[in-house]
GUBA-386470 format. One record per residue (C-alpha): x, z, y negated. Coordinates in nm, 4 decimals, padded with zeros to 6 digits. Layout:
<rs>
R         px         pz         py
R          X          Z          Y
...
</rs>
This chain:
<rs>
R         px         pz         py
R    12.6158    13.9165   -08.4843
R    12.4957    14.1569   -08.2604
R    12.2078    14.3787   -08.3314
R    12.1540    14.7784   -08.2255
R    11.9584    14.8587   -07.9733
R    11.5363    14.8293   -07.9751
R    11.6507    14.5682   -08.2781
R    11.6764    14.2930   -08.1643
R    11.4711    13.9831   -08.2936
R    11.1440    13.9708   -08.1272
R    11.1021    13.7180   -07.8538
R    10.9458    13.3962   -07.9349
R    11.0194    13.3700   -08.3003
R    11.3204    13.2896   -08.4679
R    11.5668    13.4564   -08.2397
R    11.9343    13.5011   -08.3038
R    12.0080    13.5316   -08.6641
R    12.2167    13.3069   -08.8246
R    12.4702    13.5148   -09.0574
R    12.5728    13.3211   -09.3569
R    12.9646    13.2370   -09.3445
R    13.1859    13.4381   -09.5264
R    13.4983    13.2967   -09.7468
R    13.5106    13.0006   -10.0062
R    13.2333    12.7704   -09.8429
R    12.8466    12.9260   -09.8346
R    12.8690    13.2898   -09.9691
R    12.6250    13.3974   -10.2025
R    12.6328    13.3698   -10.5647
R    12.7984    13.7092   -10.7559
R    12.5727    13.9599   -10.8051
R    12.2914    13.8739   -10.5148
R    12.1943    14.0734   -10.3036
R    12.2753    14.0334   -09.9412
R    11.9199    13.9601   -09.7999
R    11.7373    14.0162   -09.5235
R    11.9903    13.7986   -09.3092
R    12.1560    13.9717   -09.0295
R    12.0159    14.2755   -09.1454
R    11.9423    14.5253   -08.7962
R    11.5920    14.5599   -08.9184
R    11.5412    14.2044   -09.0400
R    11.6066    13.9246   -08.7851
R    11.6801    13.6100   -08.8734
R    11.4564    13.3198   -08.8698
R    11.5739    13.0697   -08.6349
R    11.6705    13.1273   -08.3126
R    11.5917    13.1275   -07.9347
R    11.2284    12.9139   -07.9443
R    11.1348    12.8911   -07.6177
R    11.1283    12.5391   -07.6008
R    11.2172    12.5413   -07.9125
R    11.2137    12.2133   -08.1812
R    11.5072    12.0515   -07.9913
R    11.3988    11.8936   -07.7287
R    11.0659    12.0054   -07.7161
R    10.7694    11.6915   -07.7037
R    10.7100    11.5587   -08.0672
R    10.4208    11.6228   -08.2536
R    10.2484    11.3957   -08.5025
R    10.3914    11.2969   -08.8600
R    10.3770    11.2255   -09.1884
R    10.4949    11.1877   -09.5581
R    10.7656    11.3570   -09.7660
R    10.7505    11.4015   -10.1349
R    11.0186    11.3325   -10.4005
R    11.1142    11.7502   -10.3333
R    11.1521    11.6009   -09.9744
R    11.3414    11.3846   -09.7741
R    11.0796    11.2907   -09.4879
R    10.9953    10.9886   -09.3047
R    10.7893    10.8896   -09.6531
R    11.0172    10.9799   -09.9387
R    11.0619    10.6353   -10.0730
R    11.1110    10.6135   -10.4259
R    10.7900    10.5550   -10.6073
R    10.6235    10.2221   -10.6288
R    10.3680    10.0461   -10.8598
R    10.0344    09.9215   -10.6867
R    09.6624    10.1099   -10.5718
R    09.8806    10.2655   -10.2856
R    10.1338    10.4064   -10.4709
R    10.1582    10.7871   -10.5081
R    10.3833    10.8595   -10.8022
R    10.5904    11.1061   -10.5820
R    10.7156    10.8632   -10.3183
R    10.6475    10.6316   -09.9906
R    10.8088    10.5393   -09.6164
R    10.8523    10.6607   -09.1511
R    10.9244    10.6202   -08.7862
R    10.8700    10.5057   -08.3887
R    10.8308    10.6254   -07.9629
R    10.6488    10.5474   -07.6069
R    10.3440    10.6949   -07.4615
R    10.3258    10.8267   -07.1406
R    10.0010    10.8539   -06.9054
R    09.7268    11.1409   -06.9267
R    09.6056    11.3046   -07.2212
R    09.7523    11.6164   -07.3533
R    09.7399    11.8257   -07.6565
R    09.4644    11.6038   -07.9131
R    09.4311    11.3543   -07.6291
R    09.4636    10.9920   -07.6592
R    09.8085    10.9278   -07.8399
R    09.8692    11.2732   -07.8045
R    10.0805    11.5225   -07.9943
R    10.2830    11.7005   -07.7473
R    10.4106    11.4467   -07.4455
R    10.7585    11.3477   -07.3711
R    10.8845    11.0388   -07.4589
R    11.0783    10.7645   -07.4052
R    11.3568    10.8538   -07.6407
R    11.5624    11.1006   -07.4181
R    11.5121    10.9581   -07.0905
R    11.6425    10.5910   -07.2298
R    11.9020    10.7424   -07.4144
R    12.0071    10.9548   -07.1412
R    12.0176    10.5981   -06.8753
R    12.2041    10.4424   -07.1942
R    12.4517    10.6909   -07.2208
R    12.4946    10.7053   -06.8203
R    12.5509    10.3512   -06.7932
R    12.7999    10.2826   -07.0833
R    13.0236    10.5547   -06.9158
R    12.9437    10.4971   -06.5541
R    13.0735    10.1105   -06.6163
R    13.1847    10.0574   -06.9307
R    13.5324    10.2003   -06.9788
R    13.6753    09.8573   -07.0882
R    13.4014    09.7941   -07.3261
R    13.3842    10.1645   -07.4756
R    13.7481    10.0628   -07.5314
R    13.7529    09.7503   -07.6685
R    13.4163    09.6028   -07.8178
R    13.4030    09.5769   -08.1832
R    13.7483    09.6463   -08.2156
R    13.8528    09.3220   -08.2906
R    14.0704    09.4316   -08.6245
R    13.8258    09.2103   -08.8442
R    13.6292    09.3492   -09.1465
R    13.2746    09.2787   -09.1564
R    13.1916    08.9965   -09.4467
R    12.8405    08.9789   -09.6000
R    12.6696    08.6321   -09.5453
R    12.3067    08.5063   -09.5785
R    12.1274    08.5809   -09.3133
R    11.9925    08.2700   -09.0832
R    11.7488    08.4031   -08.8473
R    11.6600    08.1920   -08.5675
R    11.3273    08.0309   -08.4365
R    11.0900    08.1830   -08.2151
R    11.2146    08.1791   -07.8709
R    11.2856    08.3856   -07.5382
R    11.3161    08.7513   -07.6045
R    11.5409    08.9782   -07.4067
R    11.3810    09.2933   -07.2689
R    11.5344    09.5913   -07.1829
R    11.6676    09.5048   -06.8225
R    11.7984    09.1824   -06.9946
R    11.5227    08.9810   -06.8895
R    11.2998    08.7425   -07.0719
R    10.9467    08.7518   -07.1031
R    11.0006    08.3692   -07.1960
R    10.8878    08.1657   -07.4857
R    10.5711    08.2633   -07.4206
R    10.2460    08.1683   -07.6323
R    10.1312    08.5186   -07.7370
R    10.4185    08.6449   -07.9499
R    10.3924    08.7159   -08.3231
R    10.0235    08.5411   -08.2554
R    09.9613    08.8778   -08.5425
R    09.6184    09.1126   -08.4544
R    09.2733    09.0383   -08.4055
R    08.9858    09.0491   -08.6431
R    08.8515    09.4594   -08.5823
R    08.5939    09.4367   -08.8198
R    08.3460    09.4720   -08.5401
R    08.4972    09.7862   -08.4658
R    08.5428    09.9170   -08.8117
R    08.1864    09.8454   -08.9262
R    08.0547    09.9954   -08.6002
R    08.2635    10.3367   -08.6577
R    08.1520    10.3727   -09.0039
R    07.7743    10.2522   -08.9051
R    07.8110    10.5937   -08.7651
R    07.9442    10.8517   -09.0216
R    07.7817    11.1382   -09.1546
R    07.7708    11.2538   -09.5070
R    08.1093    11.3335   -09.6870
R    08.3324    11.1476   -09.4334
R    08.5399    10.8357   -09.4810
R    08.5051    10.5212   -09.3993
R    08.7788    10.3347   -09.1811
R    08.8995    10.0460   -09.4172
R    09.0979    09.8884   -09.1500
R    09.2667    09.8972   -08.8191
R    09.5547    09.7192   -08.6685
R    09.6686    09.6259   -08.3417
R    10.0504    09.5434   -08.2497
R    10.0511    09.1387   -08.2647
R    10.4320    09.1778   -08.1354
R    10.5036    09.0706   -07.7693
R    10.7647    09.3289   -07.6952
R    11.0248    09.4154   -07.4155
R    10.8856    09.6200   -07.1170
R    11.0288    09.9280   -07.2268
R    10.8338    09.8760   -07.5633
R    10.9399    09.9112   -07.9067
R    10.9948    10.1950   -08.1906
R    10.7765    10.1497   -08.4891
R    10.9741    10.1889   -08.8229
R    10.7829    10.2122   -09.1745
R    10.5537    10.2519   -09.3181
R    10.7108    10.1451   -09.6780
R    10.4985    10.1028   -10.0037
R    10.5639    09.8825   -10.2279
R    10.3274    09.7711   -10.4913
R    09.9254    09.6905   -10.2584
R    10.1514    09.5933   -09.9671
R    10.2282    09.8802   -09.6770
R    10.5038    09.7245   -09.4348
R    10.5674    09.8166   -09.0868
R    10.8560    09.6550   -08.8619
R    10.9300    09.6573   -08.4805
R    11.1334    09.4768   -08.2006
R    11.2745    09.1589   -08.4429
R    10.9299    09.1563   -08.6616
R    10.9256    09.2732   -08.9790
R    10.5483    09.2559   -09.1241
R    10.3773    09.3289   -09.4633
R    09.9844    09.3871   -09.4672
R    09.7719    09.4589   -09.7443
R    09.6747    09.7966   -09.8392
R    09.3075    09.7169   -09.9163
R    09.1710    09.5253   -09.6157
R    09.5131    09.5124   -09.3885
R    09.5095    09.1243   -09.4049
R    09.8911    09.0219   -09.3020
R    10.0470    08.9171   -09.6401
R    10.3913    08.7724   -09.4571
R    10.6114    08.8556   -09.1349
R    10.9398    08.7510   -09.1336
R    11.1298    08.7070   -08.7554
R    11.4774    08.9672   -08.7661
R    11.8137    08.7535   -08.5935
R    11.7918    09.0458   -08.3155
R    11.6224    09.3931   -08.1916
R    11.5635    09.6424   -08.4767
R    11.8123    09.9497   -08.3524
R    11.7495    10.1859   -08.6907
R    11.6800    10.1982   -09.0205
R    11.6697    10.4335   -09.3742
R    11.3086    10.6364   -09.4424
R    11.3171    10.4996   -09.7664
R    11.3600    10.1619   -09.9625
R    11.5208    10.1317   -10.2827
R    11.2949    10.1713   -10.6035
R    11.2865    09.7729   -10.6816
R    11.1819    09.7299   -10.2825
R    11.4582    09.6555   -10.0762
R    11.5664    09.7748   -09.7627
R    11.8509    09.7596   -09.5234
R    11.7551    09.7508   -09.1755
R    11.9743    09.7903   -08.8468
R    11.9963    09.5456   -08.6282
R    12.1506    09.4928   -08.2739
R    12.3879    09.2043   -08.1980
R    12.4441    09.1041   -07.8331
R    12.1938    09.1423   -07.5703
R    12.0777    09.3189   -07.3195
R    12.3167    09.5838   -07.1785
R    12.5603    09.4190   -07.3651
R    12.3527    09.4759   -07.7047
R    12.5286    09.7221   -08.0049
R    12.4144    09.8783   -08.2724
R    12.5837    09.7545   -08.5714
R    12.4580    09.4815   -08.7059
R    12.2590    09.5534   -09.1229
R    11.9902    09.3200   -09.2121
R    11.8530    09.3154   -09.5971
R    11.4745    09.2363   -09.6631
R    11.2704    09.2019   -09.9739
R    10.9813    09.4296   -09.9097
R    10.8133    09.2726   -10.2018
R    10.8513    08.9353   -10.0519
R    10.9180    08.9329   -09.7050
R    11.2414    08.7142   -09.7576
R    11.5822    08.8318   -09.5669
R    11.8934    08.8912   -09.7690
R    12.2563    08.9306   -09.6498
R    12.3473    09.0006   -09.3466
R    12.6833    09.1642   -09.2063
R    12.8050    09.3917   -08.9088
R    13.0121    09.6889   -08.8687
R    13.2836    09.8185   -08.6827
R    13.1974    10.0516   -08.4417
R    13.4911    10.2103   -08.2155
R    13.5584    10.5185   -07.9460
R    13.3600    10.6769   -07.7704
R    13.2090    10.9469   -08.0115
R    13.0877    10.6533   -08.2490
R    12.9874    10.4451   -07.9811
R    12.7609    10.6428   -07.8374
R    12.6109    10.7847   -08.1536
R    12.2288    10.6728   -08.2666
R    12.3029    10.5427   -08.5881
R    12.1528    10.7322   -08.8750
R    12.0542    10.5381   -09.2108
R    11.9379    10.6350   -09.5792
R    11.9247    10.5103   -09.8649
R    12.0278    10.6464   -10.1692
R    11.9903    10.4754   -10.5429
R    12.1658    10.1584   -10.4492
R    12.3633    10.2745   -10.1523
R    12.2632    10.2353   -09.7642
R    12.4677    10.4574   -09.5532
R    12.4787    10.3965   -09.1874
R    12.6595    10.7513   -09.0222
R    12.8071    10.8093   -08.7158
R    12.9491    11.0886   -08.5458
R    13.2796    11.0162   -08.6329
R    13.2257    10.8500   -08.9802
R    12.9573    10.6882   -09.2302
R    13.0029    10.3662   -09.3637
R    12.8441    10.2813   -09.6991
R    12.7166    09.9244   -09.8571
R    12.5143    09.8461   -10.1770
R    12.1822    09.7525   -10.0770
R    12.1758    09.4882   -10.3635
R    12.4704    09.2377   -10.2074
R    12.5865    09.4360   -09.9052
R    12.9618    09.4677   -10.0546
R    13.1674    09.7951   -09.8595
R    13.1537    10.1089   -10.0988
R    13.3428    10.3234   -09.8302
R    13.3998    10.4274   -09.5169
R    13.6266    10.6567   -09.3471
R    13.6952    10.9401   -09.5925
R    14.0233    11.1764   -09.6485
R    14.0729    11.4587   -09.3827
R    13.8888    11.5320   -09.0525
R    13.5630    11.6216   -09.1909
R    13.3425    11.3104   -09.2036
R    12.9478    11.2427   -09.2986
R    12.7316    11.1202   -08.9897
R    12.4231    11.1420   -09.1941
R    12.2477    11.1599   -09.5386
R    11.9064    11.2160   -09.6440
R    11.7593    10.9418   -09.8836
R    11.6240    11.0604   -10.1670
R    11.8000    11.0515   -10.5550
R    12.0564    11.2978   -10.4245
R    12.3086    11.2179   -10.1571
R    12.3164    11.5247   -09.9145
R    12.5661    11.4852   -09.5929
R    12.5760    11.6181   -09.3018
R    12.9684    11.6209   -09.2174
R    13.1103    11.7013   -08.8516
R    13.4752    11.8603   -08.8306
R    13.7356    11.6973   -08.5570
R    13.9035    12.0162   -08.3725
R    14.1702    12.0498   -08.1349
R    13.8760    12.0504   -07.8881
R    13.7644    11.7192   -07.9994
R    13.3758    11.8483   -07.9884
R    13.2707    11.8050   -08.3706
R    13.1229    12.1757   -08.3588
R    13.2418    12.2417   -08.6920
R    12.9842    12.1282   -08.9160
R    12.9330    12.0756   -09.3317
R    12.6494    12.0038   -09.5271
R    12.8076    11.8020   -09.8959
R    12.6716    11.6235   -10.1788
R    12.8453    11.3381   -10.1743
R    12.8715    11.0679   -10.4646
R    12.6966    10.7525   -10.3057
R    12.8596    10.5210   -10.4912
R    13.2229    10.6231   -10.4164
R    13.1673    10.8958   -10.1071
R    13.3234    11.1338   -10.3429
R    13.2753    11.5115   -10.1928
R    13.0799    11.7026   -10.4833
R    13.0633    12.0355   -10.3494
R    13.0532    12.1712   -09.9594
R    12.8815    12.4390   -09.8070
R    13.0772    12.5255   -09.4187
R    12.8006    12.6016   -09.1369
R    12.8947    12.9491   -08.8979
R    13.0995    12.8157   -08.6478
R    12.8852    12.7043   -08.3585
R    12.5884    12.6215   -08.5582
R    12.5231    12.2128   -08.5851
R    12.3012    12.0602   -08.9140
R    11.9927    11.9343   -08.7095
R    11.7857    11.8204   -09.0101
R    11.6987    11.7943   -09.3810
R    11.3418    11.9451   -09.4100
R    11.3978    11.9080   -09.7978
R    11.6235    11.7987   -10.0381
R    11.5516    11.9663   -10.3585
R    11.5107    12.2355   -10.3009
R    11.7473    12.2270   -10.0495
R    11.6194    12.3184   -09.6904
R    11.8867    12.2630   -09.4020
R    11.7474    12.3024   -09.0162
R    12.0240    12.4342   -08.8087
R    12.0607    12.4502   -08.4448
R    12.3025    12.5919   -08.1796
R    12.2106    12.5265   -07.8274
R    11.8133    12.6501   -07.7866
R    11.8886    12.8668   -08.1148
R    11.7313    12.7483   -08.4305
R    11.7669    12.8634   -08.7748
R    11.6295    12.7040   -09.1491
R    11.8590    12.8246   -09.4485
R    11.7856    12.7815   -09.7910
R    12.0999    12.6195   -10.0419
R    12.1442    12.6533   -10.4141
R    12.1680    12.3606   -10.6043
R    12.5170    12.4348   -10.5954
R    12.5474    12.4399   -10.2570
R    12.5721    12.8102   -10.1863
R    12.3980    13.0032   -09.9924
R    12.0503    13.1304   -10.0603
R    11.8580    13.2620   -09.8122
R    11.7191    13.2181   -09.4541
R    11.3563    13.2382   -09.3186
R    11.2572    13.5262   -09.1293
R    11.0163    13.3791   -08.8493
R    10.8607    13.6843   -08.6613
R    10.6891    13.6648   -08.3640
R    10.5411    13.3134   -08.4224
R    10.6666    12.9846   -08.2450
R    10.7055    12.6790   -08.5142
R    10.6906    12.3348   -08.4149
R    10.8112    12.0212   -08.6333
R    10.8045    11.6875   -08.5502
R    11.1585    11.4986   -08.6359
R    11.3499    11.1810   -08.6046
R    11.5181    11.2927   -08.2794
R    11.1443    11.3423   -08.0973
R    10.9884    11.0075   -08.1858
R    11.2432    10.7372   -08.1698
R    11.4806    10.6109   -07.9081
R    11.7305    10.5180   -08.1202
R    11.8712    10.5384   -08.5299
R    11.8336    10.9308   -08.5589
R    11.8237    11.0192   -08.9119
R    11.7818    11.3659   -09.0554
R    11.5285    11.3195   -09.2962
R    11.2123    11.2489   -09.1593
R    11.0070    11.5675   -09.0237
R    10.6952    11.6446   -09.0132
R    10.5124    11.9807   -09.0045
R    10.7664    12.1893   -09.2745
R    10.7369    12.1409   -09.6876
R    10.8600    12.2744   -09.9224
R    10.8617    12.3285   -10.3378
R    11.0816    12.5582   -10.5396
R    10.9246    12.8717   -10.4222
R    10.7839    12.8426   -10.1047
R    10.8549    12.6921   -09.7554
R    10.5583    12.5765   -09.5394
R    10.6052    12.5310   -09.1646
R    10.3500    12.4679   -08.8779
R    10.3100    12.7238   -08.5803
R    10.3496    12.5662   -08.1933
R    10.0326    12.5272   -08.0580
R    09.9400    12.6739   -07.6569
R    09.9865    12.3607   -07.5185
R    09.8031    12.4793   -07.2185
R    09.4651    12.5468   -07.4097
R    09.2436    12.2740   -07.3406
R    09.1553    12.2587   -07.7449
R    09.4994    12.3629   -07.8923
R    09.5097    12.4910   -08.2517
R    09.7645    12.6369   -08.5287
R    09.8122    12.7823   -08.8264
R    10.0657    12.7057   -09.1539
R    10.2684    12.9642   -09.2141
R    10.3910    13.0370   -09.6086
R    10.7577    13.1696   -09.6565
R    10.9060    13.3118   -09.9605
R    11.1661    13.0548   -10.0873
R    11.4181    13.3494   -10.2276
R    11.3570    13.6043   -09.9855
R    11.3003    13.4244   -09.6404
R    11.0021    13.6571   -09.6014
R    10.6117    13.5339   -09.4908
R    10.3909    13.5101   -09.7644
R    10.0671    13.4380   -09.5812
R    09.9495    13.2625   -09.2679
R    09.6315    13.0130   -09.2517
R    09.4739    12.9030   -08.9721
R    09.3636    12.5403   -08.8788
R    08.9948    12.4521   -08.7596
R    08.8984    12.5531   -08.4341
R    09.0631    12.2744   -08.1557
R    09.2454    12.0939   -08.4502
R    09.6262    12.1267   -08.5372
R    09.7755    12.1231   -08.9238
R    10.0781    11.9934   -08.9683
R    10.2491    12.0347   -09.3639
R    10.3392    11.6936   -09.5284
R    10.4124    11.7100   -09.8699
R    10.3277    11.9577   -10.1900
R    10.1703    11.8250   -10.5068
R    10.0291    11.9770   -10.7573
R    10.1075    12.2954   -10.6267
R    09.9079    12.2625   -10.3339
R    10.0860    12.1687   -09.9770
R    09.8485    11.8839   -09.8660
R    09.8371    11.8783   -09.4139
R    09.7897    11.6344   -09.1864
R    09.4619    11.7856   -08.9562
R    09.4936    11.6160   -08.6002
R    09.1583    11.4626   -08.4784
R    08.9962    11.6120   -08.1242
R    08.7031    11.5376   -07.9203
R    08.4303    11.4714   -08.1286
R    08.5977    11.5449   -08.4532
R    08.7924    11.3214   -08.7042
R    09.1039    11.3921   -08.8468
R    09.2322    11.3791   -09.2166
R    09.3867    11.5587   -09.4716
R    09.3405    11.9194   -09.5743
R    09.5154    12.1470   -09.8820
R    09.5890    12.4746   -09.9685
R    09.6225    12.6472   -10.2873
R    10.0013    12.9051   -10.3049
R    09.7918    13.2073   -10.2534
R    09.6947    13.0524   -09.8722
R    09.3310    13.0623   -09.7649
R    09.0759    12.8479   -09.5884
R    09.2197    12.4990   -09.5886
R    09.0115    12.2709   -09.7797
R    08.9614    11.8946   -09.6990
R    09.0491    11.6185   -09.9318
R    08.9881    11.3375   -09.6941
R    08.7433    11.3851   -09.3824
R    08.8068    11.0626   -09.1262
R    08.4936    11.0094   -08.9904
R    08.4031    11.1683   -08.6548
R    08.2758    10.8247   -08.4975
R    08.6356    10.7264   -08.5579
R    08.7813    10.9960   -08.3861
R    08.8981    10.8083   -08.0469
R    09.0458    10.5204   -08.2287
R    09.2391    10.7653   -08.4714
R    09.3769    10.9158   -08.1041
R    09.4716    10.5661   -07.9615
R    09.7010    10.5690   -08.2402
R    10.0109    10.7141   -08.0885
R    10.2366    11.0021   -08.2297
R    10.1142    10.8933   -08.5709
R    10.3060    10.9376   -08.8866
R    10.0824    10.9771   -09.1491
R    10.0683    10.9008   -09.5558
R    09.8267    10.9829   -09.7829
R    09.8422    10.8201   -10.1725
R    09.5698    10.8212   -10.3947
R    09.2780    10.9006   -10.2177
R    09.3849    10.7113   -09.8750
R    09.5116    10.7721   -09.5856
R    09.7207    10.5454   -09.3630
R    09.8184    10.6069   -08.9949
R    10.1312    10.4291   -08.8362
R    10.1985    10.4679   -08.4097
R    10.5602    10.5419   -08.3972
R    10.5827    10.3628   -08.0392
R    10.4170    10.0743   -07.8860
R    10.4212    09.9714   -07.5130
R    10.1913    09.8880   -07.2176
R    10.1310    09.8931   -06.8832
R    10.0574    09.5182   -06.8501
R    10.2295    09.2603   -06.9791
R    10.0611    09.1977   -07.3285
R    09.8769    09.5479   -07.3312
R    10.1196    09.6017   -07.6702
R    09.9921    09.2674   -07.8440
R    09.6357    09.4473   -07.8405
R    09.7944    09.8222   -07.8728
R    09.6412    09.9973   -08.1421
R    09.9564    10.0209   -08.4364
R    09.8118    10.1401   -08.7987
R    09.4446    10.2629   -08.9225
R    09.3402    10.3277   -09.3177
R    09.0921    10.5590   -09.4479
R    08.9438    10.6128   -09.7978
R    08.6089    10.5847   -09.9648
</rs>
């Protein structure tokens, strides 16, 4: 749409709006009025964001609620961890010198892009016959028991071993010292640090994505590399770690309510290694289930990070090209491939199945995009709202209500859908730069679209963080508040001076925010009421804490009753065995 003259959108903000689509797919109910989309003298809210969320350095992370897909939108689970409204998140590589909060970090590069962009060079550079031919063997995957093999040498990510070396799995060391010192040191109305964690894991050089963390009952798991581990909420004491046949290479934000979860898993190694290989574990017990592969084929699917979720008893696994679906509880093929050229390459977990779908045109670019409910159990199409040409679904901020992040090229726009599907509304940004931290910025691989951090949402308002000036040397924010029905800002809170908020969840009809630690100050997590404010803290980590809380890297974060938990999405290190002693999770609570 183009916009008169000294109208268009300011720059900065949201720039370019996105006009809702006209004809069967995404037009607004009868009898609503058009909105401030598109409008000359209302510009829409996503747009040109210099640098924008795509591709921009991530930014810490934590939980979703049941209204919300995000990295910790598991479905509830019993146990002195368990928040009624959910659990479960995700992984990425630090890089030397501080920046933004210091020590971990908020706003560095990662490894994600740059190994995904050697991947991608080398498959095409000298792969032509296997792009062409590997795992097209014209045999359907069968679902077996899984037999995972003994410890032994581990390939790394030049193919390599480190050998059979004596330090891996040898689990963490005893912190306590640590701990007791930190909270020797707290002042009145902060937390004590219950526990801390290091990795345990020997990993490749190139280190290792973190996935978790998932709730179920007192135990909090985390997995990484081929280790899957479950630790006690209370004092992190390992409960059980069980050893994965190969590399971790994805997996779903969520388990399923009874604790399972379907993790993906490579098979081959080394440059030869693929994506498509689904391994079930008992959360509850630490015991592996069945264990199958998938056919992956072309180029499109080939070189697609694989994006999981899990919905009811359904684990998708989508592609570009195609999602296939299998039931969590024996691994047997619900579907794949559906009717027409429109195909899923990505749901959001949660109790209701939302798609992404891509469109194959003449053009053979997938730029045609859909965002359907789809009927897990059967891949049934439900309803489908069509994207403006051009635009591509980037994420789910939430599910219900519905919150879709669109992007085309360094434009970025968030519509709201009806239950229905239809279209709603969009936010109008301003002059403000927003910042969220997603799958796509944290992990190297298994990009799903349900796990950001910094946006929430409830059925009448939308909450999204503000970019910091990443060239202050004590970077702040604020939360911004948008009308759900109109697009329009509500009100605008700032966070504490040198400390960035980041939304999470809302409960109780307050949106509860991560607040980053700094020099000298502890992180934790804050609230505010609807009507906006002063942010009020529920949770104060302790201050003495602060430079352990900022060795965690890119942390996602949950909070459940009364606690907080912090999970590094990456772990590496410049020496070898620098990631066995890596800082990896930290718990606070009274």
């Amino acid at each position: 749409m183009t916009q008169p003259p000294g109208q268009q959108p300011p720059q900065g903000g949201f720039g370019a709006p996105y006009d809702p689509p006209s004809g069967p797919y995404g037009t607004q109910p009868p009898g609503q009025a058009a909105g401030p989309y598109g409008t000359p003298a209302q510009p829409g809210p996503y747009g040109t964001q210099p640098p924008g969320p795509y591709g921009a350095p991530p930014q810490p992370g934590p939980y979703a609620a049941p209204t919300q897909p995000g990295p910790y939108g598991a479905p509830p689970q019993p146990g002195p961890y368990h928040a009624p409204t959910q659990p479960g998140p995700y992984g990425m590589q630090p890089q030397p010198g501080p920046a933004g909060s210091g020590g971990g970090g908020f706003f560095r590069g990662g490894r994600g892009k740059v190994v995904g962009a050697v991947l991608a060079v080398a498959l095409l550079a000298g792969g032509g016959v296997w792009l062409a031919t590997s795992g097209d063997d014209g045999t359907q995957p069968t679902a077996k028991k899984s037999t995972a093999p003994g410890p032994g040498p581990s390939p790394t990510g030049d193919g390599k071993s480190k050998g059979t070396d004596k330090k891996k799995d040898q689990g963490p060391r005893d912190l306590r010292p640590e701990v007791d010192g930190i909270n020797a040191k707290r002042k009145p109305g902060e937390a004590k640090v219950l526990w801390l964690q290091e990795g345990g894991v020997d990993l490749p050089r190139s280190g290792s994505d973190v996935y978790g963390p998932w709730f179920v009952g007192d135990t909090v798991v985390k997995a990484m590399f081929h280790t899957v581990s479950g630790y006690s909420v209370a004092d992190g004491s390992q409960k059980w770690s069980l050893r994965l046949p190969s590399a971790m290479c994805a997996a779903p934000s969520q388990a399923t309510a009874d604790g399972k979860i379907v993790l993906g898993i490579e098979t081959g190694h080394g440059d030869q290694a693929l994506c498509n290989g689904l391994q079930m574990v008992d959360l509850t017990t630490g015991k592996a289930g069945w264990h199958r592969t998938y056919k992956r084929q072309g180029a499109w699917d080939l070189l697609s990070d694989p994006a999981m979720a899990i919905n009811g008893d359904t684990v998708t696994v989508g592609r570009k090209t195609r999602t296939d679906a299998f039931r969590v509880g024996d691994g047997k093929v619900l579907f794949g491939k559906l009717p027409g050229n429109c195909q899923p390459f990505g749901f959001a977990s949660g109790p209701v199945a939302v798609a992404a779908a891509s469109c194959q045109t003449a053009a053979d670019d997938h730029k045609e995009q859909l965002v359907e409910r789809i009927d897990p159990a059967t891949g049934k199409v439900q309803w489908t709202y069509k994207v403006k040409k051009g635009w591509e679904v980037a994420q789910f901020y939430s599910v219900s209500p519905l919150v879709v992040s669109l992007k085309k090229g360094q434009d970025w726009a968030i519509i709201m859908l009806n239950a229905d599907g239809t279209y709603r509304s969009q936010l109008v940004g301003g002059t403000e730069n927003y910042k969220t931290q997603c799958d796509t910025d944290v992990v190297s691989v298994g990009k799903n679209l349900d796990n950001c951090l910094g946006v929430a949402a409830d059925d009448r308002t939308v909450y999204l963080a503000t970019k910091p000036d990443e060239s202050d040397p004590a970077p702040t924010n604020k939360v911004v508040a948008f009308d759900l029905a109109s697009g329009q800002t509500k009100w605008k809170a700032a966070a504490p001076a040198g400390q960035i908020l980041m939304p999470m969840r809302v409960e109780g009809g307050k949106v509860l925010m991560y607040l980053s630690p700094a020099k000298n100050k502890g992180g934790g997590i804050a609230s505010l009421p609807p009507t906006g404010g002063t942010p009020q803290m529920l949770l104060r980590h302790p201050a003495s804490g602060a430079e352990a809380e900022r060795d965690l890297f890119e942390t996602r974060v949950a909070y459940l009753n009364g606690r907080s938990l912090l999970l590094s999405t990456s772990i590496t290190g410049i020496e070898d065995g620098d990631e066995i002693r890596a800082k990896s999770m930290a718990a606070f609570g009274s």
